[in-house]
Short mmCIF file of the C-alpha atoms (twelve columns), coordinates in Angstrom:
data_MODEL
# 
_entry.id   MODEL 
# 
loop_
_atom_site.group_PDB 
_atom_site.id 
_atom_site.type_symbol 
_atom_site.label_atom_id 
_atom_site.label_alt_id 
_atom_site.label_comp_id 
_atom_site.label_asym_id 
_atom_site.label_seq_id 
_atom_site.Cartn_x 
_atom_site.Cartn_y 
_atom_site.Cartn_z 
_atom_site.pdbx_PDB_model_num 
ATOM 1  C CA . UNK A 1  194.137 68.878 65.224 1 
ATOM 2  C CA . UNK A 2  197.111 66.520 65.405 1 
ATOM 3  C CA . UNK A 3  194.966 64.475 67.668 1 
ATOM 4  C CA . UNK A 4  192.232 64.195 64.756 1 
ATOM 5  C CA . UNK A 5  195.200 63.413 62.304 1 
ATOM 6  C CA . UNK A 6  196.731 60.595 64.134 1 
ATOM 7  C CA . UNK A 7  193.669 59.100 64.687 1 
ATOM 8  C CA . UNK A 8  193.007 59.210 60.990 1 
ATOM 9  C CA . UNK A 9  196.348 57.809 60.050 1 
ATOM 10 C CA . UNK A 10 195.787 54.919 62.615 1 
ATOM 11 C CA . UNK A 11 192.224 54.186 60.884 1 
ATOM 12 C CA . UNK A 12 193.668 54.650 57.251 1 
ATOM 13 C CA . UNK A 13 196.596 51.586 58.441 1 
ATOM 14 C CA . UNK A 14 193.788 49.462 60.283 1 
ATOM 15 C CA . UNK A 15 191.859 49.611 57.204 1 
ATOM 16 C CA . UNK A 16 195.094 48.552 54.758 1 
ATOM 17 C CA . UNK A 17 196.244 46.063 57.323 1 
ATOM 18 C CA . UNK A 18 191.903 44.687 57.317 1 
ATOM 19 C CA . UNK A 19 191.965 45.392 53.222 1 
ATOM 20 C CA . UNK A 20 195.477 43.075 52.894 1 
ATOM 21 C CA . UNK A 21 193.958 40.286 55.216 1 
ATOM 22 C CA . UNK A 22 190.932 40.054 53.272 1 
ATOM 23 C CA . UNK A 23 193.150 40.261 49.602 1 
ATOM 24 C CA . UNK A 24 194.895 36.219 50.937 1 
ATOM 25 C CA . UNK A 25 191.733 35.571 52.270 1 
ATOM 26 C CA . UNK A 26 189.526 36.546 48.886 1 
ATOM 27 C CA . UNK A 27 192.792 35.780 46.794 1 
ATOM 28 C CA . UNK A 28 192.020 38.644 44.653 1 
ATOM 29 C CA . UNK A 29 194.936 40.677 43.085 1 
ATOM 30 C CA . UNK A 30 192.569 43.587 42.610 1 
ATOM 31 C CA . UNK A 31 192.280 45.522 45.470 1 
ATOM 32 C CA . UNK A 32 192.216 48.444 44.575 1 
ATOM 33 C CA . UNK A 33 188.520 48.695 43.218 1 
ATOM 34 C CA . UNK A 34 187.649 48.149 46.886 1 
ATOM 35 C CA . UNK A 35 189.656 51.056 48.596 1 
ATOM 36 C CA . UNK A 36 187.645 53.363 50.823 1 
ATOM 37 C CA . UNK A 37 188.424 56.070 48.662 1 
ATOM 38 C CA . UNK A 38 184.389 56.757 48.800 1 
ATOM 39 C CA . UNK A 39 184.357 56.875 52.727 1 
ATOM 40 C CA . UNK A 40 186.444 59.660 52.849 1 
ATOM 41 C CA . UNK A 41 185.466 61.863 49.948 1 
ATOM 42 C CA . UNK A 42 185.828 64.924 51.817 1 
ATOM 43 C CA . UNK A 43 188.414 66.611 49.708 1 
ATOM 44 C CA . UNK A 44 187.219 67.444 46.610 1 
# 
């Protein structure tokens, strides 16, 4: 299990680290419209 949960933690940074690249890139200051909140739904 704390194998599953680090590797979640290390996707969860990639994608911030991805989402903050993309924010200078896009120069949007609204980034949190596109958070993966949706990928990950699991929890109710």
């Amino acid at each position: 299990m704390s194998e599953s949960t680090s590797e979640f933690v290390a996707k969860v940074k990639d994608t911030q680290e991805k989402q903050l690249k993309n924010q200078e890139h896009q120069g949007k200051g609204t980034p949190s419209s596109k958070l993966p909140t949706k990928q990950h739904s699991n929890n109710p």
